[in-house]
C-alpha positions as CSV (number, residue, x, y, z in Angstrom):
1,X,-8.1,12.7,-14.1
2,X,-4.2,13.6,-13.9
3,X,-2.9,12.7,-10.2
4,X,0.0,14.5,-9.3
5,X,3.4,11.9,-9.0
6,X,4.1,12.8,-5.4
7,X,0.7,11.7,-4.7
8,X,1.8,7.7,-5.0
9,X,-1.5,7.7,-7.7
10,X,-2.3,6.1,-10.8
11,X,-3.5,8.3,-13.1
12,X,-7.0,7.4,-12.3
13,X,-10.0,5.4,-14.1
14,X,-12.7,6.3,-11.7
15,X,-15.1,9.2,-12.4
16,X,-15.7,12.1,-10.8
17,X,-16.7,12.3,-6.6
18,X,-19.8,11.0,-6.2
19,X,-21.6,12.8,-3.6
20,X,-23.8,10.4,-0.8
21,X,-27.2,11.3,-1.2
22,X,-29.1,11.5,1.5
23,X,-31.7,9.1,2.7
24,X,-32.4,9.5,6.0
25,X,-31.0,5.7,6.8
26,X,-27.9,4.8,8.2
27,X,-26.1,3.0,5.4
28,X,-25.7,-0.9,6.2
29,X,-22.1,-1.3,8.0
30,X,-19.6,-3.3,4.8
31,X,-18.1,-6.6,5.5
32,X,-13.5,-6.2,5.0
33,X,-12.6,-10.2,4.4
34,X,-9.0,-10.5,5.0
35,X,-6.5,-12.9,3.5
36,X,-3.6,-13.9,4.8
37,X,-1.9,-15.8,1.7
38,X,2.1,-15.8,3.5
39,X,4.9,-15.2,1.3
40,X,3.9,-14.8,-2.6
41,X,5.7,-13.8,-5.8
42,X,4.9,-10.2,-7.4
43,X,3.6,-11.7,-10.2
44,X,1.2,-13.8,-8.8
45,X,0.1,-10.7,-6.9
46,X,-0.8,-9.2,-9.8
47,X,-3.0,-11.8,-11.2
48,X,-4.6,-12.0,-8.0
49,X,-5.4,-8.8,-7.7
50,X,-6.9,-7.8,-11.3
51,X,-9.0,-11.4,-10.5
52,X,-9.8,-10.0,-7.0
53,X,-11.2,-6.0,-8.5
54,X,-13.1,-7.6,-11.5
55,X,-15.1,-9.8,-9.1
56,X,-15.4,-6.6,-6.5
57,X,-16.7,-4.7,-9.2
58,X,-18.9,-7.4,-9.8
59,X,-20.4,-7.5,-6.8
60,X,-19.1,-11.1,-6.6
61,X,-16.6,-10.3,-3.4
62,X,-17.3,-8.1,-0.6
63,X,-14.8,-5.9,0.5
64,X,-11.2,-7.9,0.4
65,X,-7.3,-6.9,2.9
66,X,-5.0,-8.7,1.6
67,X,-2.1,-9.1,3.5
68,X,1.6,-10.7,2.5
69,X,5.1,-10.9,2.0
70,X,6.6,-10.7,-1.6
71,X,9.7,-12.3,-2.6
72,X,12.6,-9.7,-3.0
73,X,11.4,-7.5,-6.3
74,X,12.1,-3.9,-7.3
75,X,8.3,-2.1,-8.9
76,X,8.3,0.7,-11.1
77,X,5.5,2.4,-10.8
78,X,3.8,4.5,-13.8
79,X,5.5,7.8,-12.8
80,X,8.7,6.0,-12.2
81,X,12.4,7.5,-13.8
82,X,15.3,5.3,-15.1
83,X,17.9,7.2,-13.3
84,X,15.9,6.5,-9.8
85,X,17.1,2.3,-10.5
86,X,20.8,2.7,-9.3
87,X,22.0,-0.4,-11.3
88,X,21.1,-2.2,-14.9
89,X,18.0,-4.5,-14.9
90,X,20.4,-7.5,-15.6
91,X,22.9,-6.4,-12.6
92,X,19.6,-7.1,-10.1
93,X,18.0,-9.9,-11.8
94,X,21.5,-11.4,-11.2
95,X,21.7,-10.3,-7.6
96,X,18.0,-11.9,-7.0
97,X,15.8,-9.5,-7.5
98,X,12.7,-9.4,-10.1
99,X,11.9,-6.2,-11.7
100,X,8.4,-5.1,-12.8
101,X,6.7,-2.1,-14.4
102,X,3.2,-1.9,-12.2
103,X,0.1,0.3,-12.9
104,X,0.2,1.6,-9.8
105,X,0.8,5.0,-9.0
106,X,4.2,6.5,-7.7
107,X,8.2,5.6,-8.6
108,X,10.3,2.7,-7.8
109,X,10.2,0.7,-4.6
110,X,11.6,-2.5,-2.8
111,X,9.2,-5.2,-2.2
112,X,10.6,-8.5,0.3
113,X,10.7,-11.0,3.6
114,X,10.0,-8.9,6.2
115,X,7.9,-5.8,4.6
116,X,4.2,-6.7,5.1
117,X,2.4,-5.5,2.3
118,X,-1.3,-4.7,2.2
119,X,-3.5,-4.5,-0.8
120,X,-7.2,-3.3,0.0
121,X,-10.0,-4.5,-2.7
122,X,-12.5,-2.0,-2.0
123,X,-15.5,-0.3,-3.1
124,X,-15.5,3.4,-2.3
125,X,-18.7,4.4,-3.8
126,X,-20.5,5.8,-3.0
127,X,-19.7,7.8,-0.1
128,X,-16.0,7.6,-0.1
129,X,-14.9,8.6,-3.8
130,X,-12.1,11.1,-3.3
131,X,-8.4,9.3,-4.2
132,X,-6.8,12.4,-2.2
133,X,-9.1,11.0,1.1
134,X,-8.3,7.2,0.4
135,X,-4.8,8.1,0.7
136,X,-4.9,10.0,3.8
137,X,-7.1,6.8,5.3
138,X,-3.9,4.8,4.2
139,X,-1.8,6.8,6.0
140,X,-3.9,7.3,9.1
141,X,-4.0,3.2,9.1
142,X,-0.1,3.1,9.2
143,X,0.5,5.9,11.5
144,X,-1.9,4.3,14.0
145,X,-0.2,1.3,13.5
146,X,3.0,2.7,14.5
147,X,1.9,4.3,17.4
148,X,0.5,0.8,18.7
149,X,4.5,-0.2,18.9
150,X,5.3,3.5,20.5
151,X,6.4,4.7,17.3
152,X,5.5,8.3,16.9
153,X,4.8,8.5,13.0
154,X,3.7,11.4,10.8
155,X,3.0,12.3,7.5
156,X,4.9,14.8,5.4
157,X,3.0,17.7,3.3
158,X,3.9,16.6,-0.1
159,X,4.1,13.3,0.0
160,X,2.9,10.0,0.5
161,X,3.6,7.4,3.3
162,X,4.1,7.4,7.0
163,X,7.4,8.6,8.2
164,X,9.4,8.6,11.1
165,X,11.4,11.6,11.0
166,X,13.5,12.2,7.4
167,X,12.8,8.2,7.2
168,X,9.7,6.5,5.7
169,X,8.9,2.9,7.6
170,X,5.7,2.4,5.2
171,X,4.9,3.3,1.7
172,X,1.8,3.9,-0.7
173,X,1.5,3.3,-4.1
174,X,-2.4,3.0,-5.4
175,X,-4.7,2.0,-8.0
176,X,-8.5,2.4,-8.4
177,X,-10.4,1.7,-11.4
178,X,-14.2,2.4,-11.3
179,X,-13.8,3.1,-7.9
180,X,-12.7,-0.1,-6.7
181,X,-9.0,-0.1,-5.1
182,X,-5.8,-2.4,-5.6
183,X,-2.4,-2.1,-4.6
184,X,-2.1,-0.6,-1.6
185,X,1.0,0.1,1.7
186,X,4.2,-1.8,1.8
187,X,5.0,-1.6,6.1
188,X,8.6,-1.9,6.8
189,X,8.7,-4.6,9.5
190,X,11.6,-6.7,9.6
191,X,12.6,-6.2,6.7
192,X,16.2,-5.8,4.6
193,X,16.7,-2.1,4.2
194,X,19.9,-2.8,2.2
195,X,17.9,-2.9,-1.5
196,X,16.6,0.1,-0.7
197,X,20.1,1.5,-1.5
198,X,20.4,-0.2,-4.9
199,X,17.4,2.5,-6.0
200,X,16.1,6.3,-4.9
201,X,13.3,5.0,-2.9
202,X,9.7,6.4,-4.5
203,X,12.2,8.4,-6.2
204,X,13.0,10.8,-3.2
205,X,16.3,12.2,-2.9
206,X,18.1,13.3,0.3
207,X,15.5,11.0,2.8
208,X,15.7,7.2,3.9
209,X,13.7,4.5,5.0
210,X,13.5,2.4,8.0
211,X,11.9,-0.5,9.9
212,X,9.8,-1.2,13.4
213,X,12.6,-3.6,13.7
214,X,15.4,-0.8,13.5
215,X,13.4,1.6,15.8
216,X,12.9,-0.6,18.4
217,X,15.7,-3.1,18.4
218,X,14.2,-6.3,17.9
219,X,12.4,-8.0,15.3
220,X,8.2,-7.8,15.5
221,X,6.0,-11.0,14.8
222,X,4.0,-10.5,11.7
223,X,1.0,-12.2,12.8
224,X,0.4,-9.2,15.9
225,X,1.2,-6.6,13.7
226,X,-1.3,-7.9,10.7
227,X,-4.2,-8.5,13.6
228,X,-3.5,-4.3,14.2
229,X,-3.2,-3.6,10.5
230,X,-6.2,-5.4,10.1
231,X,-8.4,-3.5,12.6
232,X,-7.2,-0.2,11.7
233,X,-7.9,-0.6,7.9
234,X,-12.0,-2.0,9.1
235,X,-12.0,1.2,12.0
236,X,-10.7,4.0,9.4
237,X,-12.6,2.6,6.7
238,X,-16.0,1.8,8.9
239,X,-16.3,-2.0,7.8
240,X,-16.7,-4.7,10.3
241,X,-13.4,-7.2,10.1
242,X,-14.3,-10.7,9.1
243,X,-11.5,-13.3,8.9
């Protein structure tokens, strides 16, 4: 199935929707583990995650938030243009950054200290196999986020994300493969917003980013705001957290 590129989709490996057949039982409420692993390099996020969706699809690993800081890295995602990376690959490597192509959906994005970044591992079958609706879930878990820290934020018909105006303060870039999700929301915290200017963010033109830290004028503990990322992905999603 082709996914449109404004969509923040991979061009999907998951089959048609599956509809929920009815059986006159209330469906057992899923387990979401979550996993705070700190500060980790891209590429070790990577590995974990392939390692993380085999075992899901599997059955080996219930439901799985992981939540993290990655060390300062520009991802290209498979829709991604050269001319949306301002600079040469060399020019960043040499400035700090790591570059990777990612088989995520979407274009190029920032990814550092300060920007908590979520990665779901779940099963949407079989009542929840629609990539649109997964993505709309995402950005209902981010704009409720927001609004816990008085931040009124919105989506945008079109795109992808949660947005504060012309800005985006959190992004979406996803995979799923048989139905099981990686990758996930990168959540503008306290983060840099300089690298953002070294690329055209998710390859959008004319609109910025931003930060809870710019919007509110102070910088915002990580723990608090994982504890309400947290609940928000296990309410939207109907699992019951587990830590």
């Amino acid at each position: 199935m082709s996914l449109p590129s404004s969509e923040g989709l991979s061009p999907a490996e998951a089959p048609s929707p599956v509809p929920l057949e009815a059986t006159g039982a209330p469906a057992p409420i899923r387990s979401l583990d979550v996993r705070r692993l700190g500060r980790v390099p891209y590429g070790a996020g990577l590995e974990l995650q392939a390692q993380m969706v085999a075992d899901r699809q599997r059955g080996r690993v219930p439901d799985t938030l992981l939540l993290l800081e990655h060390d300062p890295v520009f991802t290209l995602g498979r829709n991604a243009r050269a001319e949306h990376v301002l600079f040469p690959e060399a020019e960043l490597r040499s400035r700090g950054f790591e570059v990777y192509e990612t088989g995520r959906g979407g274009d190029v994005t920032y990814h550092g200290p300060g920007q908590l970044v979520g990665y779901p591992i779940l099963d949407l079958a079989p009542d929840r196999c629609d990539v649109h609706r997964y993505v709309r879930d995402l950005e209902e878990v981010l704009i409720r986020t927001c609004a816990d820290y008085g931040v009124a934020a919105a989506r945008v018909p079109g795109m992808t994300g949660a947005w504060v105006g012309h800005e985006k303060i959190a992004a979406i870039g996803v995979r799923i493969a048989r139905w099981v999700t990686s990758h996930g929301f990168a959540f503008n915290a306290n983060a840099d917003l300089a690298p953002f200017g070294l690329i055209v963010p998710c390859g959008l033109r004319g609109r910025g980013v931003t930060s809870l830290e710019r919007l509110l004028g102070r910088p915002v503990p990580l723990d608090p705001l994982m504890d309400r990322l947290a609940g928000h992905v296990a309410d939207v999603f109907g699992r019951a957290l587990r830590e």
